[in-house]
Structures are given as structure tokens and as C-alpha cells.
C-alpha positions as CSV (number, residue, x, y, z in Angstrom):
1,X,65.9,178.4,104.2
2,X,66.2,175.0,105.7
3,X,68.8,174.7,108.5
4,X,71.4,171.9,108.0
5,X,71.8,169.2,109.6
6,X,75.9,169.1,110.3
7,X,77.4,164.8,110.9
8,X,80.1,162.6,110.8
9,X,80.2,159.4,109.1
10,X,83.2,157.1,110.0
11,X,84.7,153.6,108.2
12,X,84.8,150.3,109.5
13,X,86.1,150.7,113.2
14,X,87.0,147.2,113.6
15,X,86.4,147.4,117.5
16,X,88.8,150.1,118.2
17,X,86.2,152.1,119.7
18,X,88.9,154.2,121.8
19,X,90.6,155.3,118.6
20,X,87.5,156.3,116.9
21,X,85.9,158.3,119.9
22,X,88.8,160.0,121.1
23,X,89.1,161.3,117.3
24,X,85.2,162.1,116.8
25,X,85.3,163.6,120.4
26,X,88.2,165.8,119.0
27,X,86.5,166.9,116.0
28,X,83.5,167.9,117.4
29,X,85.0,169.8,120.0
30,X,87.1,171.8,117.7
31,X,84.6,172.2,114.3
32,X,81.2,171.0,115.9
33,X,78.7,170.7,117.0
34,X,77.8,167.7,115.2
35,X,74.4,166.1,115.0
36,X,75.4,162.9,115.0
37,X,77.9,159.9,114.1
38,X,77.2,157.0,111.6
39,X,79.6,154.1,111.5
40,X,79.6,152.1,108.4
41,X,80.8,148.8,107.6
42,X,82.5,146.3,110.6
43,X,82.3,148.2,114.0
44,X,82.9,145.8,116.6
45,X,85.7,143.9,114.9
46,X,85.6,139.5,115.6
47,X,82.4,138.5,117.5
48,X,84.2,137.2,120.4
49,X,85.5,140.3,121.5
50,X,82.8,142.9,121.4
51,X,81.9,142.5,124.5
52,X,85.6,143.6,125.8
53,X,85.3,146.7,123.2
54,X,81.9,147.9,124.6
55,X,82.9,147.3,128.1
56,X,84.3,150.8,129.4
57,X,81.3,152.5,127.7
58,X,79.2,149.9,129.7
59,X,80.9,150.4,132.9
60,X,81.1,154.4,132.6
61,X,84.8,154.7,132.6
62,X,84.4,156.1,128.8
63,X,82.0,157.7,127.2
64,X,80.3,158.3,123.4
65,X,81.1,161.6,123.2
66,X,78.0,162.3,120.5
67,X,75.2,160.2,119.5
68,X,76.5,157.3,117.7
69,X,74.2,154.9,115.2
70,X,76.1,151.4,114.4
71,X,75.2,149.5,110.8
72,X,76.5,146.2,110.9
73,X,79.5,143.6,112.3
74,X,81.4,141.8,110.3
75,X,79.7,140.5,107.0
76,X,78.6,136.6,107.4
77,X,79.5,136.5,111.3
78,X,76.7,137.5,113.8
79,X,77.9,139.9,116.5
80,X,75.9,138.9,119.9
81,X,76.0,142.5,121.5
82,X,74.2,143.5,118.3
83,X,71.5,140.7,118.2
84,X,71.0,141.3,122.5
85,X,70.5,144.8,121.6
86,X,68.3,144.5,118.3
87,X,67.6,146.9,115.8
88,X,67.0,150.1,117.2
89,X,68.6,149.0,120.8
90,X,71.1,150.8,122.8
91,X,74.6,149.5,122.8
92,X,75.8,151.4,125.8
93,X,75.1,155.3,126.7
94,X,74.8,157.7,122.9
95,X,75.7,154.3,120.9
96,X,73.0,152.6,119.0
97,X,72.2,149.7,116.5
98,X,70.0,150.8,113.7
99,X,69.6,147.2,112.9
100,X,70.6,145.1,109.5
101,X,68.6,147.1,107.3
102,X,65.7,149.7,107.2
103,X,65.2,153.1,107.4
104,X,65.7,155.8,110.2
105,X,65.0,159.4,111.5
106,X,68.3,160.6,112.8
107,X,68.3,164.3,113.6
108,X,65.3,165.0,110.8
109,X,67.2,163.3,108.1
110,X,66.1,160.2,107.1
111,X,68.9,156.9,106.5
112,X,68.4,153.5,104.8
113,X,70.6,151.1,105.3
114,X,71.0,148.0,103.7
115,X,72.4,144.4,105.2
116,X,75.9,144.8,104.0
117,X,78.6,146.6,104.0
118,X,79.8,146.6,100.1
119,X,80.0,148.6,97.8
120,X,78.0,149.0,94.4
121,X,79.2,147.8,91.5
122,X,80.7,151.1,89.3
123,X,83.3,150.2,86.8
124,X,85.5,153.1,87.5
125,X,87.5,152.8,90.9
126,X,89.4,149.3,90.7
127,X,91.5,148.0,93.3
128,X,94.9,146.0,92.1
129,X,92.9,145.1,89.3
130,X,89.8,143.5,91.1
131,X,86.3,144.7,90.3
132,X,84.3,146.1,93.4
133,X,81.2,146.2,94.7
134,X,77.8,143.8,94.2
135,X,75.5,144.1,91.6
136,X,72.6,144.0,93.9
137,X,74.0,147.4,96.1
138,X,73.6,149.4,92.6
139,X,70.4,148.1,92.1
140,X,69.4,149.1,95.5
141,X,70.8,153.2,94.9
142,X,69.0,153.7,92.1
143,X,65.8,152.0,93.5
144,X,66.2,154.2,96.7
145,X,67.7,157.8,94.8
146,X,69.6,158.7,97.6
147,X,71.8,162.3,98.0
148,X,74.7,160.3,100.0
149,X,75.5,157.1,99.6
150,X,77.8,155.8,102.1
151,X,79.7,152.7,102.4
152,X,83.2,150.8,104.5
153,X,84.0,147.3,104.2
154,X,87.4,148.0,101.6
155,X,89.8,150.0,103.7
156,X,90.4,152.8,101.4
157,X,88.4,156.1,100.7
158,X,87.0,156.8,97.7
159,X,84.8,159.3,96.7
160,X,83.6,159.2,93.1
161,X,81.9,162.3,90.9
162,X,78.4,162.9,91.8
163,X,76.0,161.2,89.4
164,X,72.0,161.6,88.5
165,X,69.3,159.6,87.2
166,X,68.0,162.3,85.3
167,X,68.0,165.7,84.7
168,X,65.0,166.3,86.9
169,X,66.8,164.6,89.7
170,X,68.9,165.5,92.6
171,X,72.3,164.4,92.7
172,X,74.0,161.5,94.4
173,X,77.5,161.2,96.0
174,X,79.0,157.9,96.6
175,X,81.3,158.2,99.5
176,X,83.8,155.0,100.6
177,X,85.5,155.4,103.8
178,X,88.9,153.7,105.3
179,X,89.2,151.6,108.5
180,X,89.9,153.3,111.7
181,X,93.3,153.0,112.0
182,X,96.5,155.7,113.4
183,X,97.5,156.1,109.8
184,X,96.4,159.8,109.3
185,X,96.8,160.1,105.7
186,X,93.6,157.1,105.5
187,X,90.6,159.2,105.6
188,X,88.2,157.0,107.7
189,X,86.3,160.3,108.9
190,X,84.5,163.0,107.5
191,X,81.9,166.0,108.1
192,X,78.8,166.0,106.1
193,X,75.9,168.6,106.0
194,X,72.5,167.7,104.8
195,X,69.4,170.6,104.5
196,X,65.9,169.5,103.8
197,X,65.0,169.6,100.0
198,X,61.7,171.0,100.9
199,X,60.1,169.8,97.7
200,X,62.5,171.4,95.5
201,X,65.1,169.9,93.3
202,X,68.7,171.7,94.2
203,X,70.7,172.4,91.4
204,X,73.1,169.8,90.2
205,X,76.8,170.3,91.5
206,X,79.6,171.1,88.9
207,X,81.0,167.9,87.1
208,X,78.2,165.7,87.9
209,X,77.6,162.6,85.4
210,X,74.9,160.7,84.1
211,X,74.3,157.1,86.3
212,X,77.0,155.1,86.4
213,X,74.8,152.1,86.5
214,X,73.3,150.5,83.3
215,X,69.7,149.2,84.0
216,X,69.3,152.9,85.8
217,X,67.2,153.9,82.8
218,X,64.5,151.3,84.3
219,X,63.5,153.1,87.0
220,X,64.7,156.9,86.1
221,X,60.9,158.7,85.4
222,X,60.8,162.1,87.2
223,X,58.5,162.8,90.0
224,X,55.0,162.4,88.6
225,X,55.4,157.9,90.0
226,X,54.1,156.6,86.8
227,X,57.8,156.6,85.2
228,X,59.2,155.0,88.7
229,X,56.4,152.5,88.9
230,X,56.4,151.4,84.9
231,X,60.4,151.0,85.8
232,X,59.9,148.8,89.3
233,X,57.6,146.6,86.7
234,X,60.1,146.4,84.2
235,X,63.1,145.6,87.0
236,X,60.9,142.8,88.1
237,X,60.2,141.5,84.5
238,X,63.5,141.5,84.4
239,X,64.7,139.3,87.3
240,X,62.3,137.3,86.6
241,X,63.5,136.4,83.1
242,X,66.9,136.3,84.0
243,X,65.8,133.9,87.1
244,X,64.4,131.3,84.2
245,X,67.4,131.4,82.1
246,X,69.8,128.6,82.5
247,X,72.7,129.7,84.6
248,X,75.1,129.0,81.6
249,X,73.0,131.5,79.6
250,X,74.1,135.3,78.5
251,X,71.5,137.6,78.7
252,X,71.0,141.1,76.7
253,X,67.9,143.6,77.3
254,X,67.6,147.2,76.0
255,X,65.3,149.8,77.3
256,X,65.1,153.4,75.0
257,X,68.8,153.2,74.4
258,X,70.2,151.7,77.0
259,X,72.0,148.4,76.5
260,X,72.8,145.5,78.8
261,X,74.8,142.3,78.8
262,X,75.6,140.0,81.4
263,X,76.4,136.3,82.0
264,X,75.7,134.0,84.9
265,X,78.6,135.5,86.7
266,X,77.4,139.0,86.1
267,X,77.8,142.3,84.4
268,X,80.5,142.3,81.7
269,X,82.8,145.4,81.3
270,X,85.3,146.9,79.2
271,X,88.8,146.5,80.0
């Protein structure tokens, strides 16, 4: 049996790096070892002051208490300790920038991250009325079939049913974490273990759904390739068309018996 790779995974820390170590530090002294920490969404808060945030880990007069992999900074506003670091660069000791989007080893498991920090587009958890998520995020978790999908940028927690793309696949579990903050009812950290698949397909967890997303039947095939590779063509048929469409025009595709609708400002949903 494959061993299991034990982490943490923490929200948008906003700079308060003190906070957020002397918790993790906490947490894996009492229920780790951990592997690892991954910080999702803003880490180093406004641009101008990363430099004072990352200074006593700089200087030695605090430390990372476990390896630590940074996302991103603030969405829109170039962090400079990130871009003198570059993707892959050391921050200060155990803290490091995996960059604005690709894919890494970290402790055997492997982790692709995107260039933003929101969410996917779901339909089911609504914040004071206002949709959340981007269209394009969805898109980009059923291209990439992860088993953890983890995302910050919102400042609440939210952890939604775990869903498939079929019935031959393994399931996916969505995970939205809260900003750092002393608030100890916000859950902006939690443990996560991860064990190779080894080829095999686990068995799906009680009350997992179908896909959440509506075009998902465009790239859900199974494992033989052709399925996944006749749905990339189809996907890119797709944007293609849509791309030539006036912006004031609605468009509706089906594929088996899926159904979608959207206009120029996108998806459209029931009430």
C-alpha cells in the first residue's frame, strides 16, 4: 500500500506571516509531521510591504517552521519579492515561489497551479447573492481532473461535495479556504493526506455527485485518451465558434445530453 503523503494547505495570508507560522508551527508540532505547506491565494498582502513581511525570515530572527510553497500576490498587482525570486526561487529559508502557474513535485505529489486565485464557477455556494468563481477556472479542473482542488481569494471556507467526471473516474474535492486572521471559528487551515493512485481508480467517497460543470461531458472519456482527446477537439471547436460570434450573441451547444446556454456575459443559471 502506498504511504501518504500528510500537508497543510492554508488561505490567503495577507502578509501576516507571523500569524500563519506560529499556527502551522503549532500544528505540526502537536498532529505532524507534515510534509509540507501550500499557501493559496494573496500571501504577501500590498506589494509595498513584502519586503517588511519577509524580513525576520530573511534576517534569521524567525523561521519557516516546515517547507512552505507560495502561489501568488495579490491578483492584478505584481509583488517584487516574488518576480526577484522567480518561479521556483527561494523567498527566505523553507519558503518558496512555485511561480504563476505550472506544475510541481512537492514531496512525490504532483501540484498545478493556475495564475489566479479564484474560484470556479459552481452554481451552488453564493455569497450575499453574488455568483462566484470564473468560468475559465472550471474549465481548467475538468481539463486537468484533479483529486484536490484548492483555492483562497474570498475569505470564507467552503468545501463542496466531492464530484466526478465519470464513473470510471476518481473523485475531486473542491476546497475554499479563509484569510489568515485571529478569528478561530474562520477555517483558513487544514490537514490533508494524499497516497499514490498507483494506477488504480479508488473507490468513489459516499455522497459524491456527478460534475458540477456543464461542458464537463466534452472532455469526460475514461482512460483509453481517445475520449479525452475527441473532447480537447471539441472544447476548441467550441471557443472557437463562440470567439466568431458577435459579443451581443447567445450561444447554445449540446453534446450526448448535455445542454448549454450562455450569452456574452457568460453562463446563465437558474435562480
Amino acid at each position: 500500500m502506498a504511504a501518504t503523503t500528510r500537508f497543510l494547505v492554508a488561505g490567503d495570508t495577507g502578509g501576516d506571516l507571523a500569524r500563519l507560522f506560529a499556527r502551522v508551527g503549532a500544528v505540526n508540532a502537536k498532529h505532524g509531521p507534515f510534509a509540507f505547506l501550500l499557501c493559496v491565494g494573496d500571501f504577501l498582502g500590498a506589494a509595498d510591504a513584502s519586503a517588511a513581511a519577509l524580513a525576520p525570515y530573511l534576517s534569521g530572527d524567525a523561521a519557516v517552521p516546515l517547507p512552505t510553497y507560495v502561489l501568488a500576490s495579490r491578483p492584478g498587482e505584481p509583488d517584487p519579492a516574488l518576480a526577484a525570486a522567480g518561479p521556483g526561487g527561494e523567498l527566505a529559508p523553507q519558503l518558496f515561489y512555485l511561480g504563476s502557474a505550472g506544475v510541481a513535485e512537492l514531496s512525490g505529489l504532483r501540484a498545478k497551479h493556475s495564475p489566479t486565485n479564484y474560484w470556479d464557477t459552481n452554481a451552488v455556494w453564493v455569497d450575499a447573492g453574488r455568483e462566484v468563481g470564473l468560468e475559465e477556472v472550471a474549465e481548467l479542473a475538468v481539463k486537468l481532473r484533479p483529486r484536490y482542488h484548492f483555492c483562497g481569494g474570498e475569505g470564507a471556507f467552503w468545501q463542496r461535495p466531492p464530484y466526478r467526471l465519470d464513473a470510471r473516474s476518481h473523485a475531486c474535492r473542491m476546497v475554499g479556504l479563509s484569510r489568515v486572521q485571529e478569528d478561530k471559528k474562520q477555517t483558513w487551515l487544514k490537514a490533508f493526506g494524499m497516497a499514490a493512485l498507483g494506477g488504480a481508480v479508488p473507490a468513489q467517497p459516499e455522497g459524491t455527485t456527478d460534475c458540477p460543470y456543464p461542458y464537463a461531458a466534452l472532455t469526460a472519456g475514461g482512460g483509453g485518451g481517445g475520449g479525452e482527446r475527441r473532447g480537447e477537439r471539441a472544447a476548441k471547436r467550441l471557443r472557437e465558434e463562440w470567439a466568431q460570434l458577435d459579443r451581443r450573441a447567445v450561444l447554445v451547444t449540446s453534446v450526448g445530453d448535455e445542454a448549454y446556454l450562455t450569452i456574452a456575459k457568460g453562463i446563465l443559471m437558474n435562480d
